[in-house]
N, C-alpha and C positions, 0 to 999 in steps of 0.2 A: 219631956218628950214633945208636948205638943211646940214649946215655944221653938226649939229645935227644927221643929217641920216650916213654920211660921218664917222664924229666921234663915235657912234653905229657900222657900219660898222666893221671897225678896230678894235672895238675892239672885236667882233667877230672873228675875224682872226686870233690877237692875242690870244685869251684864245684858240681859235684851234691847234695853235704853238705849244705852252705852254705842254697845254692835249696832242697831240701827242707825246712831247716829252720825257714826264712823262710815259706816256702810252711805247715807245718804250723802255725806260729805265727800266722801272719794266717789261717788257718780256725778257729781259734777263737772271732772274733767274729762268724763266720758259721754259725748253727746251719742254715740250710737246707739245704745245701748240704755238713755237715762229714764225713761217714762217707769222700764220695766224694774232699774234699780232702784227707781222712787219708790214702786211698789212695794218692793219687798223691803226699802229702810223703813218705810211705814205701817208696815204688817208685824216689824219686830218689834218696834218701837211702843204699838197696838196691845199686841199681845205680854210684852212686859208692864205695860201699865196694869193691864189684868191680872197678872201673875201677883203685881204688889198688894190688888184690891183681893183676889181670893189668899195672898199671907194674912194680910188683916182680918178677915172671916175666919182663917183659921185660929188664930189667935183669937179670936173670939169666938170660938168651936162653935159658927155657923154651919148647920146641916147641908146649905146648897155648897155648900167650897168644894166637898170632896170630891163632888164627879168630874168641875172642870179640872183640876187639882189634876187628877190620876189622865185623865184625856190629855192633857197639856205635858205631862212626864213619861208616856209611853212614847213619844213621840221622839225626842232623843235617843233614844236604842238604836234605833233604825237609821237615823243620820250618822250617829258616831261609828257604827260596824265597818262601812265603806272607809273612815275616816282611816280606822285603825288602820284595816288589809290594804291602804293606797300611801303608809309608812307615817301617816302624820298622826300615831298615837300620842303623839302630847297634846294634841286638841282633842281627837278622840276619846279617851279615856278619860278625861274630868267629864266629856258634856255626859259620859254614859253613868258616870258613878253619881253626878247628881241627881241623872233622873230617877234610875236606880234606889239609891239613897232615899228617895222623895216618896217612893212607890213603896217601900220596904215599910217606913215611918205609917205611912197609913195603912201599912198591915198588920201592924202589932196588934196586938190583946187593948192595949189602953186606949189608944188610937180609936179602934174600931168602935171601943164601947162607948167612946165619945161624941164619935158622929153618928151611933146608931140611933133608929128611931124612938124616941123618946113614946 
C-alpha cells in the first residue's frame, strides 16, 4: 500500500514537470500574456518537484509527508469539478481520481498507523 501511495505520488510530480514545462514552452509565443505564464509553468514545475521529494518521504514513511501530501491532493477536486460540468471529463476525471486515490491511500487503517505518531 504504502509503495502504491509513493508511486501515485511521483507520478503526480511528474505530469507537474511535464505540464509546466509544456505550459512554459507554449508562453513563449505569447508575449501578452508571458511573465504571468512563466509564473504559473514555474509554480507547476515547483510543486512537482515537491510532490516527487514528499513520494520519497513516503516511501520512506517519513511523518512530515503526510500533511503536505493530503494539502497538495485536495486541491485537485476543486479544479477537475468545473472541468467535468464545462464537457472536458477526460481531463477532469483522471486529475480527480488521482487526487482522490491519494487521499483514500492515506486513509486506510495501514496507512494511518504508519504515519501515526510514534
Amino acid at each position: 500500500m504504502l509503495r502504491r501511495l509513493s508511486l501515485l505520488l511521483a507520478l503526480e510530480g511528474l505530469l507537474l514537470i511535464v505540464l509546466g514545462i509544456l505550459y512554459g514552452g507554449a508562453s513563449l509565443s505569447d508575449h501578452s500574456q508571458r511573465l504571468a505564464a512563466e509564473t504559473i509553468a514555474g509554480a507547476l514545475v515547483v510543486t512537482g518537484v515537491g510532490l516527487l521529494l514528499i513520494a520519497r518521504g513516503v516511501d520512506r514513511t517519513k511523518g512530515w509527508t503526510r500533511s503536505p501530501a493530503v494539502v497538495l491532493n485536495v486541491f485537485p477536486i476543486p479544479i477537475a469539478l468545473p472541468l467535468v460540468q464545462a464537457g472536458l471529463w477526460w481531463v477532469g476525471l483522471p486529475v480527480a481520481l488521482l487526487g482522490g486515490t491519494v487521499l483514500y491511500l492515506f486513509a486506510t487503517p495501514e496507512l494511518r498507523e504508519a504515519f501515526s505518531p510514534r
